[in-house]
LOKOL-245022 format. One record per residue: residue in three letters; x, y, z of N, C-alpha, C in turn. Coordinates in steps of 0.02 Angstrom, whole numbers, plus 50000, padded with zeros to 5 digits. Example, Ala and Ser with C-alpha at 12.3 -4.5 7.8 and 13.67 -1.06 7.14 Angstrom:
// LOKOL-245022
ala506604971650390506154977550390506604983550390 ser506424988850354506844994750357506455000250394 
//
This chain:
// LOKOL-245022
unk533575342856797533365338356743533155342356682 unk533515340756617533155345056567532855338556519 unk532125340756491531805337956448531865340456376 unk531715339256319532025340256257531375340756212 unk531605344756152531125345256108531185342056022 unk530865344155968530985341955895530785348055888 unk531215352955848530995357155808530945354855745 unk530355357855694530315354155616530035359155575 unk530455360255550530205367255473529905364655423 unk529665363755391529585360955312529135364755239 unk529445367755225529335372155182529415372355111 unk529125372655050529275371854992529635376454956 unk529975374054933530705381654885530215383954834 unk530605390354829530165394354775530365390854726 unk529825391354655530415387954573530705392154580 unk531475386254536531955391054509532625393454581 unk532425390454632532815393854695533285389154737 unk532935383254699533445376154739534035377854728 unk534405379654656535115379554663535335381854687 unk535215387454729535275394754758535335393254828 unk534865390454868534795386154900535285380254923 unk535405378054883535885373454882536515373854899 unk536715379154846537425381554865537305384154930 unk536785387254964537075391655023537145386955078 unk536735380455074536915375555127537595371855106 unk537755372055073538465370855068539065372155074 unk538705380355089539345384555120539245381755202 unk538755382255225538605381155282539085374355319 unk538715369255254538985362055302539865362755305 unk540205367555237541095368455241541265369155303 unk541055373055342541045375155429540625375955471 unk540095368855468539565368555517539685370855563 unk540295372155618540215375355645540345382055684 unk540525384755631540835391255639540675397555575 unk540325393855521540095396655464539735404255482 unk539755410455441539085415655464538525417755434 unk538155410555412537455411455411537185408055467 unk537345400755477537065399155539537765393255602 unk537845399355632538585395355661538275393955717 unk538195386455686537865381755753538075379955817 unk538995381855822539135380255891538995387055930 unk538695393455904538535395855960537835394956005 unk537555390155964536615389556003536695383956024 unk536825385556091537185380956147536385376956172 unk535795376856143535345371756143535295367856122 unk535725368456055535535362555998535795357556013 unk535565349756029535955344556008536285341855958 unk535585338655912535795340955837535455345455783 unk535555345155731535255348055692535385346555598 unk534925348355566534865347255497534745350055465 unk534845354055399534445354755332534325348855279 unk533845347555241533985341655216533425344955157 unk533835343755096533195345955037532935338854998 unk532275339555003531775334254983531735335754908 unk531685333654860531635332554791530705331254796 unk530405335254758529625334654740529745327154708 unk529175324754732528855318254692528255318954649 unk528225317754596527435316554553527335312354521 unk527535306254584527085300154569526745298054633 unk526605303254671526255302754745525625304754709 unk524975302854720524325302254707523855307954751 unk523865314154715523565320254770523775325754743 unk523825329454780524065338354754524875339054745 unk525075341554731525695340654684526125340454739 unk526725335354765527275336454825527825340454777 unk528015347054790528475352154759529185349954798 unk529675351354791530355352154801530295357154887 unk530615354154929530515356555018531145358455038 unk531235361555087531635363755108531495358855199 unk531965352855222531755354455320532235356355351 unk532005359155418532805361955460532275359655517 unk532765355355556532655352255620533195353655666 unk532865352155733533375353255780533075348655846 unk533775345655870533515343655928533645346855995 unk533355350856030533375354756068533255353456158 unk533645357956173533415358356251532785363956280 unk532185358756320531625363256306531935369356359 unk531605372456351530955374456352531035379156269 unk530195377156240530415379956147530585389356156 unk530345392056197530415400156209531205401756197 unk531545399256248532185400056258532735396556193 unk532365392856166532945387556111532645393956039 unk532015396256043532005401455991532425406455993 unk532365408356050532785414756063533505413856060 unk533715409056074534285407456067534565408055984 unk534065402755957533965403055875534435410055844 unk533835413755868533825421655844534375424455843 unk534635425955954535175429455958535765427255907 unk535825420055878536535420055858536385416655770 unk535905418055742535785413855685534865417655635 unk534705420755691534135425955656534075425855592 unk534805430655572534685433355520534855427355467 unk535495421255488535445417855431534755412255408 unk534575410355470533765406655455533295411655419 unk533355416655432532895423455363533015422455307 unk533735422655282533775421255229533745415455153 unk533845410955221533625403655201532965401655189 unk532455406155234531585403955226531325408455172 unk531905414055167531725416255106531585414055048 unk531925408755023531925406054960531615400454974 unk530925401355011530365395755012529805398255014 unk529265396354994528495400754984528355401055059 unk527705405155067527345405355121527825408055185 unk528325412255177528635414155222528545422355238 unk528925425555278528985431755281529115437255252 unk528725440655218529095447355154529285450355199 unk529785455855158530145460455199530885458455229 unk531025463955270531725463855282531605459555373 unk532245459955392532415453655443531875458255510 unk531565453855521531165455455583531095450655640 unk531305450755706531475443755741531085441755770 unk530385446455789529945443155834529455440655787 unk529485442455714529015438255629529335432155640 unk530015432455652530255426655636530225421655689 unk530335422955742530075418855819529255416155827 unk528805422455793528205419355777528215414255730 unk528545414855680528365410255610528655404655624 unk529295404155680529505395955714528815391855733 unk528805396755796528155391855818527515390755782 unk527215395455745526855391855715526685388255650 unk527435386155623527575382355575527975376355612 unk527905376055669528345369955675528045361555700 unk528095360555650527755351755625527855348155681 unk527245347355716527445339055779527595331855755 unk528045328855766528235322755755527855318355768 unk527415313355739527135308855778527515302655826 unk527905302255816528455299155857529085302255878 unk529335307555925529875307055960530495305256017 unk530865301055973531135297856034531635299156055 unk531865301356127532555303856139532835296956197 unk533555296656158533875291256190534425293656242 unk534665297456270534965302756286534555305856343 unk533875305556370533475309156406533775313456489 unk533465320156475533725323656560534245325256542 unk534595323456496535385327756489535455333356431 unk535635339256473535765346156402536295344656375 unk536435348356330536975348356289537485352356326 unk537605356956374538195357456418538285351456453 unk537785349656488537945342756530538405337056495 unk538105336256433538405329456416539085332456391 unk539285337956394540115340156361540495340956432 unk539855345156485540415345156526540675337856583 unk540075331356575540475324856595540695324456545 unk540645324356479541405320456457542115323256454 unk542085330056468542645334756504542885330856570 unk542555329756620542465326356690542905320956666 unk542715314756633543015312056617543845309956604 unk543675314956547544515315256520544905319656562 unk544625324556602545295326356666545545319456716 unk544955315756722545125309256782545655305556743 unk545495302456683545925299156653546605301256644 unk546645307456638547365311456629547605312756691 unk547295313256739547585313556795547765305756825 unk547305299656814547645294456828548415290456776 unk548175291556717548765292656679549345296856716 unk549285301256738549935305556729550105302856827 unk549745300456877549735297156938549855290856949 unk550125287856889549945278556900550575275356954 unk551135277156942551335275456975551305275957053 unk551025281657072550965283057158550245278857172 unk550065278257107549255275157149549255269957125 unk549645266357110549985258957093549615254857148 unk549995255057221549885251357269549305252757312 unk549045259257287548385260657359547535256757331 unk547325256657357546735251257385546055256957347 unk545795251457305545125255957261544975261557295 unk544705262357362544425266757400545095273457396 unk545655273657421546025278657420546345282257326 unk546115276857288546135281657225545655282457232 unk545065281457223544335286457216544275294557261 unk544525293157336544635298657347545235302657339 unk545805302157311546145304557265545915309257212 unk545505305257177545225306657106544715310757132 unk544465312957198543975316057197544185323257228 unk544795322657271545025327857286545255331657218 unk545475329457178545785332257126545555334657096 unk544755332657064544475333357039543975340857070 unk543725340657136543685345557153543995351557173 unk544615350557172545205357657178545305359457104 unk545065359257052545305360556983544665366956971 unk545005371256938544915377456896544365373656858 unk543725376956837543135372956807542965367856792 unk543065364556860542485360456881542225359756955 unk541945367256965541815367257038540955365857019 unk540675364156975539985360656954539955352456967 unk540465351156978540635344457001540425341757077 unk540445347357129540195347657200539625344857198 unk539135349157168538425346857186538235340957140 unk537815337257162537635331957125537155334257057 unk537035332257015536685334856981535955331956986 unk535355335757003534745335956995534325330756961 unk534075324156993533765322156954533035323856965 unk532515320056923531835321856906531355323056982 unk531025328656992530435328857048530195321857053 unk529805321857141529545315757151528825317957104 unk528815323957102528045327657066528125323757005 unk528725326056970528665322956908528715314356875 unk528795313856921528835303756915528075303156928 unk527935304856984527175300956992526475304256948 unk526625310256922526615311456855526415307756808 unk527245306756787527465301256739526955293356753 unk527015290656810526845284856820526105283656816 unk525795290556844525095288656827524595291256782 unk525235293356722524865290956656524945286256625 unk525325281456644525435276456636524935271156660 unk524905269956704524365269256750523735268456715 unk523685277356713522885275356673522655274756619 unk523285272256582523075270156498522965263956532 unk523605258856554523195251056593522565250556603 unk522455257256650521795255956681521265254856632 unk521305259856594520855260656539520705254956497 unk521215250656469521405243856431520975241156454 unk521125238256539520875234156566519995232556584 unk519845240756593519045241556592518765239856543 unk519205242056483518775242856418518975236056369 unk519345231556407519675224856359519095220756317 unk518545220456364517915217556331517785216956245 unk517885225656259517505229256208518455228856140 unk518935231356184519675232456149519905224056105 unk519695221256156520075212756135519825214156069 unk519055213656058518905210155990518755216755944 unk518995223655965519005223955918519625225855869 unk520305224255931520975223855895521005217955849 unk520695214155868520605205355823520275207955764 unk519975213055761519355212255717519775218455664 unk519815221955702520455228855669521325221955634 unk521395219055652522185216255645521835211455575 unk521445208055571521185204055512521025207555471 unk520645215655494520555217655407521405220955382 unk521895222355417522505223555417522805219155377 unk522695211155407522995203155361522545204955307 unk521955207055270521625208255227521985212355168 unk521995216855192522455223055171523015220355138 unk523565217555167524175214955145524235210555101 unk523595205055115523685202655054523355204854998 unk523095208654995522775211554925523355217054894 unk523715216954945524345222854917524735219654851 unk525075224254802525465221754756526305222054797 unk526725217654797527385218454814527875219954771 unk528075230054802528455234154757529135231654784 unk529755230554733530375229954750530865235754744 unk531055240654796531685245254763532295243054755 unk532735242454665533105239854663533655245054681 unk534195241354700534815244654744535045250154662 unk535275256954696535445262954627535995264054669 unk536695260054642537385265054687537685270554640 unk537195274154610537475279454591537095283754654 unk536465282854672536175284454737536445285054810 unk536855278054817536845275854870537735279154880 unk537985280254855538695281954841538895289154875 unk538455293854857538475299954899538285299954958 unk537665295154974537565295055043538125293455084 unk538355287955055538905285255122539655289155115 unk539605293755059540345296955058540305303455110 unk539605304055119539625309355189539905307955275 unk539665300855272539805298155336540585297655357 unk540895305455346541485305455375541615306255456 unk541025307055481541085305655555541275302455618 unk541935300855650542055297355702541515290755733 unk541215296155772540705291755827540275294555783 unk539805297455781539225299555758538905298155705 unk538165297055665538295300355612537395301855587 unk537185301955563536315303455534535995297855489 unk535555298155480534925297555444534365300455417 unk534265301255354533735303555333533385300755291 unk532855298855272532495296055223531705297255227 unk531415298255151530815298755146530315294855112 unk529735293655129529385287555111528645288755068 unk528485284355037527595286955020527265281455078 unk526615284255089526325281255133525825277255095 unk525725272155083525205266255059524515269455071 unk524065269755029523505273355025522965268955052 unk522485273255093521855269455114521765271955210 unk521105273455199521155276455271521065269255337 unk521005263955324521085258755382521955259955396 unk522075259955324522935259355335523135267855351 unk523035269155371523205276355402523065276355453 unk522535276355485522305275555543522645270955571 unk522745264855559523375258655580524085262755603 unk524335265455559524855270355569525065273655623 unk524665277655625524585285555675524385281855724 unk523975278355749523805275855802524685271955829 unk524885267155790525445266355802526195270255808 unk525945276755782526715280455800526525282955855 unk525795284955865525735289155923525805284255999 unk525645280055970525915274256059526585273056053 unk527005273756022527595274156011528005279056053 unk527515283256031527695291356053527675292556134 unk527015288456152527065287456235527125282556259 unk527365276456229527625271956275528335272656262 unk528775274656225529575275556214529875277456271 unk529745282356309529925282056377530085280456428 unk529565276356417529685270656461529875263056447 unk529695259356391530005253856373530555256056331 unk530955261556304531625262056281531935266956300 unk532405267356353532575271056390533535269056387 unk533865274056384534675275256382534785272156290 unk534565276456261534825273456185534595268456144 unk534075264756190533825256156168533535257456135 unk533245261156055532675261456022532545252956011 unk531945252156039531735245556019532375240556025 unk532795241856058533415236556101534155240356038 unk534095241855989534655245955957534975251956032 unk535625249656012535835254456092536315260256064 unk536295262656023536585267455980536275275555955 unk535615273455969535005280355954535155287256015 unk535325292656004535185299056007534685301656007 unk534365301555963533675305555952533455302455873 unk532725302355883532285296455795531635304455820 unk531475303155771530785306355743530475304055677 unk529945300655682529375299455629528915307055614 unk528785309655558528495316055555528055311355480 unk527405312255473526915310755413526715318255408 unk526655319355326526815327055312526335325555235 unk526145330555186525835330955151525615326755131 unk524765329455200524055327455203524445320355222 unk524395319055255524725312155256524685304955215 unk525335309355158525285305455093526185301255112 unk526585306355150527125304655159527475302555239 unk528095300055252528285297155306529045299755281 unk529385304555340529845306955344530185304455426 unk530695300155409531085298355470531865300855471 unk531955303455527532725306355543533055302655611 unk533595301455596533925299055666534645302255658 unk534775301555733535505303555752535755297755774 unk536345295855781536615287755821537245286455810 unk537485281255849538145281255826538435275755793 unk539035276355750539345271255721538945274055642 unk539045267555585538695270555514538105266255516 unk538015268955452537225268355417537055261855406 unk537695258055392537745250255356537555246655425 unk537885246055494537955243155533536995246855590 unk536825252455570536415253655619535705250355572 unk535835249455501535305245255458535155237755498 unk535865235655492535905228755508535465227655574 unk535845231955626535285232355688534605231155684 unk534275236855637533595234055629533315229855615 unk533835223355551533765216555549533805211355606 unk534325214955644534685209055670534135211255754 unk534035217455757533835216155849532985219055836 unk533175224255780532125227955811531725225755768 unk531885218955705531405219155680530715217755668 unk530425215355703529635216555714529365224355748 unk529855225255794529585232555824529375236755775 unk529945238155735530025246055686529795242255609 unk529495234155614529165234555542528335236855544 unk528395238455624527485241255624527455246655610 unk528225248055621528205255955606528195258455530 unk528495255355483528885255555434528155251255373 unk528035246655383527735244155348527095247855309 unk527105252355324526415256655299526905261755228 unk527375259955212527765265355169527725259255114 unk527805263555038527735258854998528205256954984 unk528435250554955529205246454934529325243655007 unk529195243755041529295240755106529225232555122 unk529575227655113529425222055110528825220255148 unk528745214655127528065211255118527885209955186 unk527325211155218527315210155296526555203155296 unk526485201555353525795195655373525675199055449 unk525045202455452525165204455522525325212955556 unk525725214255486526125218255505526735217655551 unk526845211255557527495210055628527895202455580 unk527445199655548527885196055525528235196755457 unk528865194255422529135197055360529425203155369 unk529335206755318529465214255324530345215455331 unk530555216355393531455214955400531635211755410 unk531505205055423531685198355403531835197955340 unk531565201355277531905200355233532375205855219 unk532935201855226533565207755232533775211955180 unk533725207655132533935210655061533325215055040 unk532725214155065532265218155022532365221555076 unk532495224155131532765227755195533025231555179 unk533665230955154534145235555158534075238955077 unk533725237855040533665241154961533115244554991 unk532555244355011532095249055025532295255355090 unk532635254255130533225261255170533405263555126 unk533915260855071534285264555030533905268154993 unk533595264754947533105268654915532755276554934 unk532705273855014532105279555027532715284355072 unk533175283655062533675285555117533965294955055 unk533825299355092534205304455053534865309855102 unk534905314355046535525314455082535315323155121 unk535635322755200535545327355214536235332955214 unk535945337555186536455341455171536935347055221 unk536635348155280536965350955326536615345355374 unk537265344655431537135340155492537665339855543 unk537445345655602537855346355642537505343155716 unk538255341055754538095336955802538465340755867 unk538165344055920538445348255974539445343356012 unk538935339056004539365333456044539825328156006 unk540105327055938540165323855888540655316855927 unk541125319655969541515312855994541105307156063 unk540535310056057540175308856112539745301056103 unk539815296656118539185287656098538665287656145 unk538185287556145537495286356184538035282356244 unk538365276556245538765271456302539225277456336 unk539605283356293539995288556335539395291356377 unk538945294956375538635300456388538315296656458 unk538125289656461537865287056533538565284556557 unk539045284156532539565280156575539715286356610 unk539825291856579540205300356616539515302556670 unk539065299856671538395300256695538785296856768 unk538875290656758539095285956808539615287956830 unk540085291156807540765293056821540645298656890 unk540355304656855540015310056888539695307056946 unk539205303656960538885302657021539285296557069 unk539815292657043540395291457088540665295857140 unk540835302057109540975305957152540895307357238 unk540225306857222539685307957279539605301657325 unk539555301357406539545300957466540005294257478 unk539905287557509540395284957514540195276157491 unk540695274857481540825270557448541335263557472 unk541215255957472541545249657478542185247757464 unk542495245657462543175244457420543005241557361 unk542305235657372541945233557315541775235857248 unk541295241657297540975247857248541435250557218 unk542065255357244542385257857231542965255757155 unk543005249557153543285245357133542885244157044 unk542225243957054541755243757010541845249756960 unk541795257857008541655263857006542525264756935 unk543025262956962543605263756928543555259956853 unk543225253556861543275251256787542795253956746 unk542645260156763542105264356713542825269656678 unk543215268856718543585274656679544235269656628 
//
């Protein structure tokens, strides 16, 4: 079973260095993955990954937000090994890149400065959610490898296995499958989670309930009492509108040349006032531990398309920086949020300014569609390098080759068997 991480850089460009900057991620994204500053298909941890340059704002209310540099990654833990990995094949081009941002490393390329300065510059997400969970990035390439040999082998078999009975193609398909030149990883079943680690899992679960339940007395009234000065709040708010800019919105979507895949990035101001902050963080961070368990195989909040989301609040927490990976485009995974999560992700969302008008915080908000989809756009920028390990790969491939794979294994109905085939 592998568990997964968020790596998050965020660093401000020196003046004068963005363009410089700029161009070099652009050499980068020409051959994300084969480029030699950072040739991402050899850091066989990464799921995905980003550079994305933030434009300073100074109309945020505080110490000046300068022009940023982030580089994220979604990784296979353990963080030791995904650094090192970093290093062996990309060291020196991440040096050169943090170069032309303050507060970094003087001097010439040094790898264990630079393995230090990962970890302790690297920003926790207050919300990370992986939709994808327990599977590395070899795993999910080598079922969908698994896959497409079965298919090509029943393709290129149809006629002899025309007449035989579910059960004798499956073991067909399994002999075959195990006499083939790499894929003798196919034998063993693959590893799921310790009983250690479930009951673990379950009884922290457990004892947040527990906790609720002891303390409801005291929790009931004063979420009632916390949620009204919230309805307080909202309505004393002024309602900002972002109007749609397709000179804006035009580059974003001319990137989305991607098949299956494709990103998200956008950055937000956070509505000022510490009830409404505290409202926030309290809410990404239960987010953060209940996602696990109420959205599990891709379902962010019932959207079945999510990879990996991260919420990160970042200078002094004036701002709200959200990234996703997922599949299909930007237009249709918006709509989603109208059409299936919207009360979930307007608790999330509603604390950013221009954000339609909420009651509650759960009611309004993405219900209104049009002020919906101009406030994404708006806050939506463009990320400039964005590589994906797996690019032909859909959250629905990665558990169906899941299912495919553990077919394999012990025995099976004519029923079952029967079931097991219309996955392929």
């Amino acid at each position: 079973m592998t568990l997964h991480g968020a790596l998050t850089i965020i660093l401000n460009i020196k003046p004068g260095m963005k363009p410089q900057l700029a161009g070099k991620l652009q050499a980068i994204d020409n051959d994300v993955n084969n480029n030699s500053v950072i040739p991402f298909s050899k850091i066989g941890s990464i799921h995905f990954a980003r550079f994305v340059l933030c434009d300073g704002d100074p109309t945020v209310p505080g110490p000046p937000i300068l022009d940023r540099l982030v580089f994220t990654t979604n990784y296979d833990l353990p963080l030791d090994s995904h650094i090192n990995d970093l290093l062996q094949n990309a060291g020196r081009g991440l040096w050169d890149i943090f170069s032309m941002c303050d507060d970094f490393i003087s001097g010439t390329y040094d790898a264990d400065k630079l393995a230090a300065f990962l970890r302790a510059n690297d920003n926790k997400p207050a919300t990370f959610y992986v939709g994808v969970g327990n599977r590395s990035v070899s795993l999910i390439r080598q079922e969908n490898l698994l896959r497409n040999e079965v298919e090509t082998y029943l393709d290129a078999n149809r006629n002899s296995l025309a007449n035989k009975s579910a059960t004798d193609i499956r073991a067909a398909i399994v002999d075959h499958v195990f006499s083939q030149p790499g894929f003798e990883w196919t034998k063993t079943p693959e590893p799921g989670a310790t009983a250690n680690w479930e009951l673990s899992r379950d009884l922290k679960l457990a004892g947040i309930i527990l906790l609720l339940l002891l303390f409801s007395p005291i929790v009931i009234p004063f979420v009632i009492i916390w949620w009204l000065m919230m309805w307080c709040i909202e309505m004393s708010e002024k309602d900002v509108h972002c109007p749609l800019d397709y000179d804006h919105i035009r580059p974003l979507i001319e990137r989305e040349t991607a098949i299956v895949q494709t990103q998200f990035s956008a950055v937000g101001v956070v509505k000022p006032g510490w009830v409404r902050y505290q409202t926030m963080m309290f809410l990404l961070r239960m987010t953060d531990f209940l996602a696990p368990y109420l959205f599990t195989k891709g379902r962010l909040s019932g959207i079945p398309t999510v990879h990996f989301a991260r919420w990160l609040i970042v200078s002094e927490g004036r701002q709200m920086i959200f990234l996703s990976n997922f599949d299909g485009n930007s237009e249709g995974y918006l709509r989603d949020f109208i059409n299936i999560a919207a009360k979930q992700l307007t608790l999330m969302f509603t604390h950013t300014v221009g954000y339609p008008k909420t009651r509650l915080m759960l009611l309004g908000g993405a219900k209104d569609a049009k002020g919906f989809m101009e406030w994404a756009r708006a806050k939506q920028v463009i990320t400039n390098v964005w590589y994906s390990a797996n690019p032909g790969v859909s959250v629905k491939n990665i558990f169906n080759n899941a299912n495919i794979r553990n077919g394999l294994y012990g025995n099976m109905s004519e029923n079952e068997a029967r079931k097991w085939l219309k996955l392929l």
